[in-house]
C-alpha positions as CSV (number, residue, x, y, z in Angstrom):
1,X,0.0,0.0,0.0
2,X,1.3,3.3,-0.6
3,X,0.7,6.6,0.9
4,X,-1.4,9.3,-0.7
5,X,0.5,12.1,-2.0
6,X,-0.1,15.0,-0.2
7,X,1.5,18.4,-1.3
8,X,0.6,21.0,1.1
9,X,3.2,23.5,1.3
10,X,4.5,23.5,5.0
11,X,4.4,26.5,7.0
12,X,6.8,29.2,7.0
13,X,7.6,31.7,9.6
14,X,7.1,35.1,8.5
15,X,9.9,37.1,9.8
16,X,12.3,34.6,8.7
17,X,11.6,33.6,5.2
18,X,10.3,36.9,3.6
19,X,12.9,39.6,4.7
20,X,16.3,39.2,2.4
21,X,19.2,39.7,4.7
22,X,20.8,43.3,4.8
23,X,24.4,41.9,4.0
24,X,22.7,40.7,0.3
25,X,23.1,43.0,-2.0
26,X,20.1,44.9,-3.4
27,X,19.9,43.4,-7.1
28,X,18.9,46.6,-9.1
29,X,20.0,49.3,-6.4
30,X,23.3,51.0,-8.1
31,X,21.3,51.8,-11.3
32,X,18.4,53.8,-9.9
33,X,20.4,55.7,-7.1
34,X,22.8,57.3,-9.8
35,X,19.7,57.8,-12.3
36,X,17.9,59.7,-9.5
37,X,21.0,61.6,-8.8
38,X,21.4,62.5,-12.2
39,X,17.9,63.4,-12.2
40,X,18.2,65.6,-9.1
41,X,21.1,67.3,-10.9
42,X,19.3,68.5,-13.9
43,X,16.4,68.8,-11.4
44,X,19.0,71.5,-9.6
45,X,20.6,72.8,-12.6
46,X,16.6,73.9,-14.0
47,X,16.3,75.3,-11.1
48,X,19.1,77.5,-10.9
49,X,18.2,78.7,-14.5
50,X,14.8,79.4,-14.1
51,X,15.5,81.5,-11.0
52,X,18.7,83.2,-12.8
53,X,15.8,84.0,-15.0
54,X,13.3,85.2,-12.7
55,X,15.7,87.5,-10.9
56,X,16.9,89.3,-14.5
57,X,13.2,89.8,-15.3
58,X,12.8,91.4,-11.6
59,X,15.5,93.5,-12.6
60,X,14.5,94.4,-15.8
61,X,11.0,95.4,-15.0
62,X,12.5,97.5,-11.8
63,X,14.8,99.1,-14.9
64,X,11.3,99.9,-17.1
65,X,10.0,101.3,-14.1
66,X,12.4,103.7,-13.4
67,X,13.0,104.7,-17.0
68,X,9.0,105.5,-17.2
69,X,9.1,107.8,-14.0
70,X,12.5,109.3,-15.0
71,X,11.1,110.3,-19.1
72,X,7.9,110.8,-17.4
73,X,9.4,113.6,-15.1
74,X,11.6,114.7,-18.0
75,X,8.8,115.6,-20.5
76,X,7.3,117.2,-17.2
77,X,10.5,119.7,-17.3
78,X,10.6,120.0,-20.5
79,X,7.3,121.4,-21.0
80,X,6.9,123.4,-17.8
81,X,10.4,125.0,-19.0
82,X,8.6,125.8,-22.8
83,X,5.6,127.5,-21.1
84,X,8.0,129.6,-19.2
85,X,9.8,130.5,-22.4
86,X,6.7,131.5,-24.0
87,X,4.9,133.4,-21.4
88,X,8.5,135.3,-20.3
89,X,8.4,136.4,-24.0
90,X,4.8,138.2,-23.4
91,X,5.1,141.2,-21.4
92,X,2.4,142.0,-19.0
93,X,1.3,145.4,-18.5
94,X,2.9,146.2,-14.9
95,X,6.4,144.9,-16.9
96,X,5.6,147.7,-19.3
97,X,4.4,150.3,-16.8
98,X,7.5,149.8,-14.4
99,X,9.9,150.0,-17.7
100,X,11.3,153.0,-19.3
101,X,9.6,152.8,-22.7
102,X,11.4,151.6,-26.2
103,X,10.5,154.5,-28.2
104,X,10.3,157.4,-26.5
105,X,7.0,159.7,-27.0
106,X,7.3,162.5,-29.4
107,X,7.0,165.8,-26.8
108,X,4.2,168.0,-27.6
109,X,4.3,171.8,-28.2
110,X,1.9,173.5,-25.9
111,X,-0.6,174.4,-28.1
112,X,-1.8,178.2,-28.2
113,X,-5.3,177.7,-26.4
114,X,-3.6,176.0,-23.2
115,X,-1.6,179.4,-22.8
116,X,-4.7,181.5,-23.0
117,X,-6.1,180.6,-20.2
C-alpha cells in the first residue's frame, strides 16, 4: 500500500523567510540611485536657470520702471520750461508800466489855447 501524495506546502515563519538579509546585495540598487542623482542634478541645474531667470526679469522690470518715472518727469520739465519761455516772451502790463519805454513819446508843443487861459 502506498501513501497518498499530499502536497501542502509546509508553514513558514514570517519574519524569517520573507525579509532578504541586509548583507545581500540589493539586485537593481546602483542603477536607480545614480539615475535619480542625475535626475536631481538637472532637477537643480533647471532650477538655478529658471531662477537666474526670474531675478533678470525682476530686474529688468525694476529698470522699465524707473526709466517710465525718470522720461515721465523729463517731458514734465521740458514742457513746464517751454511754457515759461513763451509766457517770459509776453510782457504784462505792470512789466511795461515799471519799464522805461522803447521809443520814447514824441514831446508835444503847448498848443496856443492851453496858454490862454
Amino acid at each position: 500500500m502506498s501513501q497518498p501524495d499530499t502536497t501542502e506546502p509546509l508553514p513558514v515563519n514570517p519574519d524569517t523567510a520573507a525579509a532578504p538579509s541586509a548583507t545581500e546585495p540589493a539586485e537593481a540598487s546602483p542603477a536607480p540611485a545614480s539615475a535619480l542623482e542625475a535626475s536631481l542634478a538637472a532637477a537643480r541645474k533647471e532650477a538655478a536657470d529658471n531662477y537666474d531667470r526670474y531675478l533678470r526679469s525682476v530686474a529688468d522690470l525694476e529698470n522699465y520702471r524707473k526709466r517710465a518715472i525718470r522720461d515721465r518727469e523729463d517731458a514734465t520739465h521740458r514742457a513746464v520750461t517751454r511754457v515759461l519761455k513763451t509766457s517770459s516772451r509776453c510782457s504784462t502790463p505792470l512789466n511795461r508800466a515799471s519799464s522805461p519805454p522803447k521809443h520814447p513819446m514824441p514831446t508835444s508843443k503847448p498848443s496856443s489855447a492851453a496858454s490862454r487861459w
